[in-house]
C-alpha positions in Angstrom: -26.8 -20.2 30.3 -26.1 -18.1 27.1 -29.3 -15.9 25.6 -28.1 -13.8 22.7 -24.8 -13.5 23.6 -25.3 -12.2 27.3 -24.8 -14.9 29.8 -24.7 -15.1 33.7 -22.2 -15.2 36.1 -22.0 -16.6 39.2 -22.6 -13.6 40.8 -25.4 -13.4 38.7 -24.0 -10.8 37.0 -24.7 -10.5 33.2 -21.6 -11.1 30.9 -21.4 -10.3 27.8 -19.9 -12.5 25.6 -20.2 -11.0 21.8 -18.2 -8.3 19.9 -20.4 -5.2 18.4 -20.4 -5.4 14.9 -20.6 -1.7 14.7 -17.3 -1.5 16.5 -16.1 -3.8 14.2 -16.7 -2.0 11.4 -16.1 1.4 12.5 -12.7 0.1 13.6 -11.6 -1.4 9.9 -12.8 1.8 8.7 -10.6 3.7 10.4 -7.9 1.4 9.6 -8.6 1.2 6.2 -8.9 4.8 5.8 -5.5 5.3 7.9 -3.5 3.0 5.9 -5.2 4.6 2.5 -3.8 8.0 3.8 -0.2 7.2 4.6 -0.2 4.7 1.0 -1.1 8.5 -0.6 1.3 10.0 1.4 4.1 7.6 1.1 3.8 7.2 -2.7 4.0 10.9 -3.3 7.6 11.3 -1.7 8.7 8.4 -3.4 7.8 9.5 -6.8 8.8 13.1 -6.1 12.1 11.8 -4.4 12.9 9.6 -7.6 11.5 11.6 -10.0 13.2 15.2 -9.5 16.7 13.3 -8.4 19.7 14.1 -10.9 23.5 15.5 -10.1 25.8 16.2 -12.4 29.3 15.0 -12.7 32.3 16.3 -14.8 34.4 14.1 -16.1 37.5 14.9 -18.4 35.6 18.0 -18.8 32.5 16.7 -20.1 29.4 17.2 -17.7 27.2 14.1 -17.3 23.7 14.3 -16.1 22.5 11.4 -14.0 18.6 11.6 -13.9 15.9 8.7 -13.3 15.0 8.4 -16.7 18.8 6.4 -16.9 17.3 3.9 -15.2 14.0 2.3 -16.7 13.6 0.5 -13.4 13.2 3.7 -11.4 10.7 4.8 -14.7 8.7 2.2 -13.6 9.0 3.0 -9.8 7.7 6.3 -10.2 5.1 5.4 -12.3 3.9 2.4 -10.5 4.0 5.3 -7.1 2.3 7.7 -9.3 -0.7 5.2 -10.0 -0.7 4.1 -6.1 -0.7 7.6 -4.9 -3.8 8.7 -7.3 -5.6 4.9 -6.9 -5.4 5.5 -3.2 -6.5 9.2 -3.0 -9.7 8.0 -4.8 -10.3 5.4 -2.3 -9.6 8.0 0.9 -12.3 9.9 -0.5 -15.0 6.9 -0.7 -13.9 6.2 3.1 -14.6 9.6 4.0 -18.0 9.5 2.4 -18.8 6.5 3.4 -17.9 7.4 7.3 -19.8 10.7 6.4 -22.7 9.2 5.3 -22.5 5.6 7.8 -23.5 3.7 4.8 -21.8 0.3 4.9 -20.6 -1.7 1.7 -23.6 -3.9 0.5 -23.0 -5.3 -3.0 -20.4 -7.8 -3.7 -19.2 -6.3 -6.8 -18.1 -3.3 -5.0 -15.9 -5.3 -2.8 -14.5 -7.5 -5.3 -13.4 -4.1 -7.1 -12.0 -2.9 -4.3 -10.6 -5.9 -3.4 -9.1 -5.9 -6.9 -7.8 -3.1 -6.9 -5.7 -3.4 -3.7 -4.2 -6.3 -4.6 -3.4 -4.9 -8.7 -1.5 -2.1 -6.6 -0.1 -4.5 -4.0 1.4 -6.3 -6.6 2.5 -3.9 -9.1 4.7 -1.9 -6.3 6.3 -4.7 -4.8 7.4 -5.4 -8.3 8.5 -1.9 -8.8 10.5 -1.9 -5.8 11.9 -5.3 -6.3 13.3 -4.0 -9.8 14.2 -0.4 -8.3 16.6 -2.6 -5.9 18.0 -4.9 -7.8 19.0 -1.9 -10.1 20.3 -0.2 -7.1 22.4 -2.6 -5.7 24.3 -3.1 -9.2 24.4 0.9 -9.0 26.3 0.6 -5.7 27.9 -2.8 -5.6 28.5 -3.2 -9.4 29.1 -6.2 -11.2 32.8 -6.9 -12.4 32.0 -10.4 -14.0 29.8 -7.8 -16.5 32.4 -5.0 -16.5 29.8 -2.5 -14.8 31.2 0.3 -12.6 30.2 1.4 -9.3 27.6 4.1 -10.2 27.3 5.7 -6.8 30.9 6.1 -6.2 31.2 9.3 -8.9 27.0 10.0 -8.1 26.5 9.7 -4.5 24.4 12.1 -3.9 22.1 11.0 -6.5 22.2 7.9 -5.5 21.7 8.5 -1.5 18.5 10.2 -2.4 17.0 7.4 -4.5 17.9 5.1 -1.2 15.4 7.1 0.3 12.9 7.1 -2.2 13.2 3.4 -2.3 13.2 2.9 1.5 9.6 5.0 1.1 7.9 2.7 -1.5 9.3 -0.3 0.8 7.2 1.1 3.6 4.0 1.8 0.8 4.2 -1.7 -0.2 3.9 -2.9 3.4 1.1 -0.9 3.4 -0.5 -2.4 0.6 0.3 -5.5 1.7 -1.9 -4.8 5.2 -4.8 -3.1 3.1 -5.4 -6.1 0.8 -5.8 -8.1 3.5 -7.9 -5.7 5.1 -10.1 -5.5 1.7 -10.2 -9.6 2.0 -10.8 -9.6 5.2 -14.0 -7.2 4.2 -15.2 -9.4 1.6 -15.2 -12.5 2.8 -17.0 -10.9 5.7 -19.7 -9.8 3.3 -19.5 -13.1 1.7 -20.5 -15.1 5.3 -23.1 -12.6 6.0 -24.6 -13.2 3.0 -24.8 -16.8 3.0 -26.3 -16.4 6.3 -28.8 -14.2 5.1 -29.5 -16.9 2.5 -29.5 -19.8 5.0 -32.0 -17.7 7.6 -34.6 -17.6 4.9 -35.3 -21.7 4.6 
């Protein structure tokens, strides 16, 4: 026999069968907000790894610069970071206040926003980082059908260091990747309690 969740055991023990929704939601919270921080986090290195790379090389006595800007696919991987790191910041500090103040999210246009949002920025670094790699690979490998020289064999060092700046927006993108479907998970959530809401009242 099964009343509200709790049932009896043949010891006549009361089981209970449910899941808290409070430790539910305190437990996506915490995920969410974890996940939020190391996207920050992540997204900062990258773009400062990227961004302040450059070595110069002398060749026939002319000094070359290599710098990011060479490379409009690493432009766009340290702006894409640049907007994940600052989209990501504002959402830590709604987690915190919403943990602060143990409100819980109640209107669906909030969570479509957020849920939005996630997957905009989900989206727009794999692309980044799908671009950055490409680029890279051509930089390390290059492409004699095309005539293009191995980049990284006269910049090595600037090249090793955008490795790891890409190696950090692979690991923000997984991120992402977890947190929209944490953010689905939350609105479809919201969705079903709604409808039952809505059901209850007939």
């Amino acid at each position: 026999m099964n009343y509200l969740g709790v049932g009896i055991s043949p010891g006549n023990v009361p089981v209970y069968h449910g899941t808290n929704p409070m430790v539910i939601e305190r437990r996506v919270r915490i995920a969410e907000l974890l996940l939020r921080c190391l996207i920050c986090v992540l997204s900062v290195l990258t773009a400062i790894l990227v961004g302040t790379d450059s070595q110069v090389k002398e060749i026939i006595s002319i000094q070359k610069k290599a710098r990011f800007t060479d490379m409009k696919a690493l432009v766009f991987l340290v702006v894409a970071n640049g907007v994940a790191a600052a989209y990501s910041l504002v959402q830590v500090v709604r987690c915190v206040v919403s943990m602060v103040k143990g409100s819980v999210l109640v209107n669906k246009p909030l969570a479509w926003t957020i849920f939005s949002g996630d997957q905009a920025m989900a989206y727009l670094n794999v692309a980044a980082v799908g671009a950055a790699a490409q680029s890279a690979v051509f930089a390390k490998l290059g492409q004699t059908e095309l005539q293009w020289m191995k980049i990284c064999n006269m910049y090595g060092k600037f090249c090793n260091q955008v490795g790891e700046g890409i190696s950090m927006a692979v690991l923000a993108s997984v991120c992402m990747v977890l947190l929209s479907g944490i953010s689905a998970f939350t609105l479809f959530r919201l969705c079903g309690v709604k409808k039952a809401k809505g059901n209850s009242g007939w």
